[in-house]
Structure formats: structure tokens, C-alpha cells
C-alpha positions as CSV (number, residue, x, y, z in Angstrom):
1,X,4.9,4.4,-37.1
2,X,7.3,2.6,-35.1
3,X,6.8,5.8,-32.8
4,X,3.2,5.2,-32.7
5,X,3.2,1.6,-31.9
6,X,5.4,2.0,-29.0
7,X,3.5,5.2,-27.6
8,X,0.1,2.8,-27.8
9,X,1.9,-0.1,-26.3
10,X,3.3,2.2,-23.8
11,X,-0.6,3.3,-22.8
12,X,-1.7,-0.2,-22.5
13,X,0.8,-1.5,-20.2
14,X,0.3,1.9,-18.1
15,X,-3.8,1.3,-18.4
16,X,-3.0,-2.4,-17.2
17,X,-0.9,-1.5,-13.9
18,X,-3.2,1.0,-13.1
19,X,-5.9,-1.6,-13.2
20,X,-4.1,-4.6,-11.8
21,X,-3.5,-1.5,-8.9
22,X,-7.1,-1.1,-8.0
23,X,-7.8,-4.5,-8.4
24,X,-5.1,-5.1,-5.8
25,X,-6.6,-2.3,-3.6
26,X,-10.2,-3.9,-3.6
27,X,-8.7,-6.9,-2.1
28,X,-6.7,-5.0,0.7
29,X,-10.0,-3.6,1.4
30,X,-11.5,-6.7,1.6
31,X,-9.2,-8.2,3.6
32,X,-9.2,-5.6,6.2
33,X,-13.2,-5.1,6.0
34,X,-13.2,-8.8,7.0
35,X,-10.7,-8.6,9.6
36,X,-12.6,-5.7,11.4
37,X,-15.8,-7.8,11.1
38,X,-14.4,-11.0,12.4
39,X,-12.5,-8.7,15.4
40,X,-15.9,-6.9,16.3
41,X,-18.0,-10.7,15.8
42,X,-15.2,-12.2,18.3
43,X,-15.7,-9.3,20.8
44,X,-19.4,-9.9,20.8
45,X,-19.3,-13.3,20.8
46,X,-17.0,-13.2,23.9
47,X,-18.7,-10.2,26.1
48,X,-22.2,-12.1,24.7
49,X,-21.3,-15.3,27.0
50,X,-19.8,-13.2,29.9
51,X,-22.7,-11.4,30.3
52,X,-25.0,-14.9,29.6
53,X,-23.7,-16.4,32.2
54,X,-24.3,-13.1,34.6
55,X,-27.7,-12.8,33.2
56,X,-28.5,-16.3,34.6
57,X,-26.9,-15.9,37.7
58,X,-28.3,-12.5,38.6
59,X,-30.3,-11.8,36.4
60,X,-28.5,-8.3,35.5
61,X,-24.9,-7.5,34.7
62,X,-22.7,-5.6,35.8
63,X,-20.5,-3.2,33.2
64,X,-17.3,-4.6,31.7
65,X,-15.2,-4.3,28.6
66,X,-13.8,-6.7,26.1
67,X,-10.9,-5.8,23.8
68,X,-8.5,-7.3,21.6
69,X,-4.4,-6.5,21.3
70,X,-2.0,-6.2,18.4
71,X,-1.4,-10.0,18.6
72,X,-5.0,-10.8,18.2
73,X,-5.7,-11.8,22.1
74,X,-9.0,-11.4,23.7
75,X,-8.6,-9.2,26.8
76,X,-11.4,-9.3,29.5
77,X,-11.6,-5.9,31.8
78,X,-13.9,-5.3,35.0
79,X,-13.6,-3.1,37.6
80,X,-11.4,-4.2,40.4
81,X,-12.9,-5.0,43.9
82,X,-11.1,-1.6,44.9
83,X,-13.7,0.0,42.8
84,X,-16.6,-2.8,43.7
85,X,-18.4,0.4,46.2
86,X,-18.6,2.8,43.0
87,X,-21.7,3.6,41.5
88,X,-23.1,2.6,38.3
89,X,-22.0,5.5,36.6
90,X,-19.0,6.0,38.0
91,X,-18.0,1.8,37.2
92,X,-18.6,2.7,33.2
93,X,-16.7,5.5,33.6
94,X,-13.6,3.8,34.9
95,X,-13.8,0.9,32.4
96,X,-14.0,4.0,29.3
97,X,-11.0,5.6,30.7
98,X,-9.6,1.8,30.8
99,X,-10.6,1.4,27.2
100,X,-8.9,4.8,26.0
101,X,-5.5,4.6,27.8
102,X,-5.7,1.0,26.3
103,X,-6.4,2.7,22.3
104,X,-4.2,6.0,23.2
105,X,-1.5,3.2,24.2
106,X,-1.8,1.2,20.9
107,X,-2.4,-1.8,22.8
108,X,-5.8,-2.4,21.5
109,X,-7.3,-3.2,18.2
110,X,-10.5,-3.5,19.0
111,X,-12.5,-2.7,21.7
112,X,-16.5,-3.2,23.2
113,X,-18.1,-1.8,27.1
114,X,-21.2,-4.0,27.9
115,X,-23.6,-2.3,30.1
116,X,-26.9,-3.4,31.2
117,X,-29.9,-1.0,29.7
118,X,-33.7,-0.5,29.5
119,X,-35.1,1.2,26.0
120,X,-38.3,2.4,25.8
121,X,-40.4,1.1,23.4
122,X,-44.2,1.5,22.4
123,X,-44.8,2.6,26.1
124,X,-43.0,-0.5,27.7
125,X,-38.9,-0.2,29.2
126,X,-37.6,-3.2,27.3
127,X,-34.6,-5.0,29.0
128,X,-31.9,-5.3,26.9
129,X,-27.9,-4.6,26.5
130,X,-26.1,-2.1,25.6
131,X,-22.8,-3.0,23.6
132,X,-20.1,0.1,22.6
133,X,-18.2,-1.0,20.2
134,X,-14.9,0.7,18.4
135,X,-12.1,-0.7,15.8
136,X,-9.0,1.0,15.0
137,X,-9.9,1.6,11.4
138,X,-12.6,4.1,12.6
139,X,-15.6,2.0,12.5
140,X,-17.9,3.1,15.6
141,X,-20.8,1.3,16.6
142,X,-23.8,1.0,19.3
143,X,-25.8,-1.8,19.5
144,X,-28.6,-2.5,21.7
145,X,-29.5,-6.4,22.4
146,X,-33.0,-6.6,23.7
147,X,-34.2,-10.0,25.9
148,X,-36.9,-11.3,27.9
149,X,-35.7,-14.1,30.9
150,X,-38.6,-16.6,30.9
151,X,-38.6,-17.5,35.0
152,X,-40.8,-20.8,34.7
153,X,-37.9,-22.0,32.1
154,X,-35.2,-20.3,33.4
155,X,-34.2,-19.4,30.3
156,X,-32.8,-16.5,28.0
157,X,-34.1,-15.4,24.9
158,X,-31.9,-12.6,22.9
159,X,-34.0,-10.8,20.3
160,X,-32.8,-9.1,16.8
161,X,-30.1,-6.5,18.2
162,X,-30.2,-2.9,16.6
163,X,-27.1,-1.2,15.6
164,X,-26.5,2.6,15.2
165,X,-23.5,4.3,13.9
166,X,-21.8,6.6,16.8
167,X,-19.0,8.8,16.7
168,X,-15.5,7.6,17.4
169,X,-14.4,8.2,20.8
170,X,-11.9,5.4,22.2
171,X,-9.7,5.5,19.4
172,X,-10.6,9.5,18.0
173,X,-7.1,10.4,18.8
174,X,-5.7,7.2,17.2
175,X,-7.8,7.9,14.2
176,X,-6.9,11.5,14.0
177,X,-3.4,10.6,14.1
178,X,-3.5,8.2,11.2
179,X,-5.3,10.5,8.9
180,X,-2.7,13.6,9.9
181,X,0.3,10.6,8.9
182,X,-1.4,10.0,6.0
183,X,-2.0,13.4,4.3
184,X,1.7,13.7,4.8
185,X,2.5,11.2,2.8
């Protein structure tokens, strides 16, 4: 009996760590849900009054990135005036290879390209941007802000931005890397 009661004591305490374990894993997972969140949310914030203030200016913006380091910094990135003569394209090309040396590097946690875009939509080319936007932890994200600029007010008016999932590509290496270091494990 004594035999019994230990073996049964023995399963509880075993059923209990194993629960207190996931428990403690739903939190991690929490934690880092929110911390991806509040990263992306900063990123947009941040590139969202950049390219405010160059809407009002211009109306238009130019491309430019917005990423965030190991120590939680906000990093701002443009294309230098050496690369002022490039062309659209070839501007959001050098700010992506900017953004993936940054993620190859480990230097960034976070990271979003800004680029000015018209959608079409129910027959009309709506004026809008267009936000890339990666995390280390694999989540990949495009999101499209449309707006109108009301010239008698001078004013901007964002509408409700629409979000697709997209395929990693800034941090694809990264993220292959970690999941090749975990399995190995």
C-alpha cells in the first residue's frame, strides 16, 4: 500500500510540474507576443509621423525605413544624398538591402520600409502607404494606409489600414537559422 501511495503521490507532483510548465510557457508567449506588438506599434508610430510630416510638406514621400536594435533604439534610415539621383525603384532597393545586412547582422529586432503607393479600388487609384513590416520572431506583415489630403483644410485624413500576412524576407535567414539551432537542441 505504502507502494501505492507513493507511486500516486509521485504522479501528482509529476502532473503538477508539467502543468505549472505550460502555464509558465503561456506567459513567455505572452510576454514575447506583446513585446513584438509594442516593437511593430513603435515602428509605426515612428515612420507614421515621418512620413506625416512629408505628406504635408510635399504632399508625397519619399521611401525610408525604420528599425529597432538589440537595445530597443529606434533607428531612422534614408537614402543618402549620394543616392538622392536614383530612381524610385532603385531608392527601395537600397534601403531593403540596408534593412537585410541590418537583420543578417543581428543588429535589428525589428524592422518597417515606408513607400508611398496608389491601390486600385472600385475603379478609382486610392492614395495611400505602403508599410513592410518584419520582427525577428518571424512575424511578416504588409500593410497598406490609405488617405485623402483635404487642400481647402490642409489637412490629412488616414483611413482604416489593411494588413496582409507576407512572407519573411529581411530576417528569412535569421529565422532559418533559429529554427536549424533549435531542432538541434
Amino acid at each position: 500500500m505504502k507502494i501505492f501511495s507513493t507511486l500516486l503521490l509521485t504522479c501528482f507532483l509529476a502532473f503538477s510540474f508539467q502543468v505549472q510548465a505550460a502555464e509558465q510557457v503561456k506567459k513567455d508567449l505572452k510576454i514575447n507576443i506583446e513585446l513584438v506588438q509594442k516593437q511593430l506599434d513603435d515602428l509605426i508610430s515612428q515612420g507614421g509621423r515621418y512620413a506625416y510630416m512629408q505628406l504635408a510638406k510635399s504632399n508625397g514621400i519619399k521611401p525610408f525605413a525604420a528599425a529597432i536594435d538589440n537595445e530597443g533604439n529606434k533607428i531612422m534610415l534614408e537614402v543618402t544624398k549620394a543616392d538622392e539621383a536614383a530612381t524610385f525603384s532603385q531608392k527601395i532597393l537600397k534601403l531593403r538591402e540596408m534593412l537585410k545586412l541590418g537583420a543578417d547582422k543581428g543588429d535589428f529586432q525589428a524592422v518597417a520600409l515606408f513607400v508611398q503607393a496608389k491601390v486600385p479600388f472600385m475603379g478609382n487609384e486610392v492614395d495611400g502607404i505602403a508599410i513592410e513590416m518584419e520582427h525577428l520572431k518571424g512575424l511578416s506583415t504588409l500593410r497598406f494606409s490609405p488617405y485623402e489630403i483635404d487642400r481647402e483644410s490642409e489637412k490629412i485624413n488616414f483611413k482604416q489600414p489593411v494588413d496582409k500576412i507576407k512572407p519573411v524576407v529581411f530576417f528569412k535567414d535569421t529565422v532559418k537559422k533559429q529554427r536549424t539551432e533549435k531542432s538541434k537542441s
